[in-house]
MARZA-737156 format. One line per 10 residues: number of its first residue (from 1); for each residue x, y, z of C-alpha. Coordinates in Angstrom, 2 decimals, decimal comma, padded with zeros to 5 digits, always signed. Layout:
N
NUM = X/Y/Z; ... .
# end
This chain:
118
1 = +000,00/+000,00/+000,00; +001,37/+003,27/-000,85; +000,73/+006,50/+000,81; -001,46/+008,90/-002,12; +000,44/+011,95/-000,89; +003,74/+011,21/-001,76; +003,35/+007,92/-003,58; +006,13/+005,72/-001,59; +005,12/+002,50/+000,42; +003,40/+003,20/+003,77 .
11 = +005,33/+001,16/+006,23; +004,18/-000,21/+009,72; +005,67/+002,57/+012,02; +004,06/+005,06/+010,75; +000,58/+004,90/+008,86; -002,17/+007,29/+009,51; -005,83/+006,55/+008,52; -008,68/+009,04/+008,66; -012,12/+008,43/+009,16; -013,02/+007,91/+005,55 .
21 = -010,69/+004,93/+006,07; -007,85/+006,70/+003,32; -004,35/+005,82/+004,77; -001,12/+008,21/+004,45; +002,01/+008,68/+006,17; +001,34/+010,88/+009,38; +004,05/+013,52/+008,29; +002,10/+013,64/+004,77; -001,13/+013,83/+006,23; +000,30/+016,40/+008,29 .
31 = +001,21/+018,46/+005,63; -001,85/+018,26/+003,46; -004,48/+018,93/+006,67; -002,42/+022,28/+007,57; -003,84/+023,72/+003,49; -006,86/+021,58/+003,34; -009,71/+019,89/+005,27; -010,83/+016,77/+003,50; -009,47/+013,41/+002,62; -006,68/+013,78/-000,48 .
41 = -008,69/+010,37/-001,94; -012,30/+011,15/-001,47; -012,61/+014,98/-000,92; -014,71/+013,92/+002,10; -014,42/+016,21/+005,41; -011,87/+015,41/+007,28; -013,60/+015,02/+010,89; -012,30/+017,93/+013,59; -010,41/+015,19/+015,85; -008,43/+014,71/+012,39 .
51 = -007,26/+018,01/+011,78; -004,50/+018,36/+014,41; -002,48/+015,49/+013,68; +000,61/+015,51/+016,16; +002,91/+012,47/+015,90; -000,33/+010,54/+014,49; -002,89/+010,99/+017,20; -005,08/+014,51/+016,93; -003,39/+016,84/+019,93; -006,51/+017,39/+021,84 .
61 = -004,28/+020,33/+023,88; -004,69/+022,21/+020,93; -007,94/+021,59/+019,47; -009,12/+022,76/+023,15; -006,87/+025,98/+023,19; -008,15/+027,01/+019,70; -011,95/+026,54/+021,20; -011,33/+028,17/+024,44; -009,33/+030,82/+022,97; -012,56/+031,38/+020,06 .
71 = -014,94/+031,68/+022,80; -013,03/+033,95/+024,66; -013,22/+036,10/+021,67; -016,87/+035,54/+020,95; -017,67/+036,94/+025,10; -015,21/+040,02/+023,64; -017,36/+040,51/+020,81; -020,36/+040,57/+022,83; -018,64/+042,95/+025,20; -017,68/+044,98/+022,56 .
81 = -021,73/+044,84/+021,20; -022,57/+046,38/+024,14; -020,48/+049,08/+024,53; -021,59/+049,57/+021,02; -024,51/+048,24/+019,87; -023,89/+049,25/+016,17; -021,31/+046,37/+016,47; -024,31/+043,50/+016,74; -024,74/+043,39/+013,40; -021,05/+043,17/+012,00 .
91 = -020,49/+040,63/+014,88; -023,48/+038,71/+014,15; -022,68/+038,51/+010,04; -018,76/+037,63/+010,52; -017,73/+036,57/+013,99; -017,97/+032,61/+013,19; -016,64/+032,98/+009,96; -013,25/+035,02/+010,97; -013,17/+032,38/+013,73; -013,29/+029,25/+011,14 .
101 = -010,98/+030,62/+009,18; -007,44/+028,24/+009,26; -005,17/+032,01/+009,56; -006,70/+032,75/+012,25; -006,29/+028,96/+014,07; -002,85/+029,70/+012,84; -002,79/+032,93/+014,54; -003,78/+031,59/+017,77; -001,01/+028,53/+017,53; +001,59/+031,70/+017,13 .
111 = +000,24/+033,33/+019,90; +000,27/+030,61/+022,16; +004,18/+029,81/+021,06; +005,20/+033,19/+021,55; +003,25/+034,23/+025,09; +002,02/+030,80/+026,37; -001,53/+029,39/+027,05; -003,80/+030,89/+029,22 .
# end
């Protein structure tokens, strides 16, 4: 079997399958998941617990920093709404999306290197 990514034989030590069931190296897989969220193979969504792939298993630290640190900035935003309430509608139109958005995810990881987790 050889990994799609990169095309050389997957060995034992270190295969990584995602939930579709496609199998790649986990360094490849890496790779691929930090530009795009679905299966190289299939195109099918590559499940949230996939994403952060950190020596083969999903880091769960950092999935849960990214959340905590996006509703932290979602109480901000409503803060911010109402100090000024001609903020509710920009917050309620783009919030979610700036938040989904893999630069900001990125963003946060920098932070996080730079100053530490909070």
């Amino acid at each position: 079997m050889e990994c799609s990514i990169c095309l050389e034989e997957l060995s034992q030590d270190n295969p990584y399958s995602l939930s579709c069931g496609h199998t790649y190296h986990k360094t490849c897989i890496k790779m691929w998941l930090r530009e795009q969220m679905v299966c190289p193979m299939c195109r099918s969504p590559v499940e949230p617990q996939h994403r952060y792939v950190e020596d083969g298993v999903m880091s769960e630290e950092r999935r849960n920093y990214i959340e905590s640190t996006k509703n932290i900035i979602r109480v901000l935003a409503s803060i911010g709404v109402w100090v000024w309430p001609s903020l509710q509608n920009w917050r309620d139109e783009n919030l979610e999306d700036i938040l989904n958005m893999k630069i900001t995810e990125d963003m946060l990881e920098e932070f996080a290197e730079k100053y530490g987790r909070f």
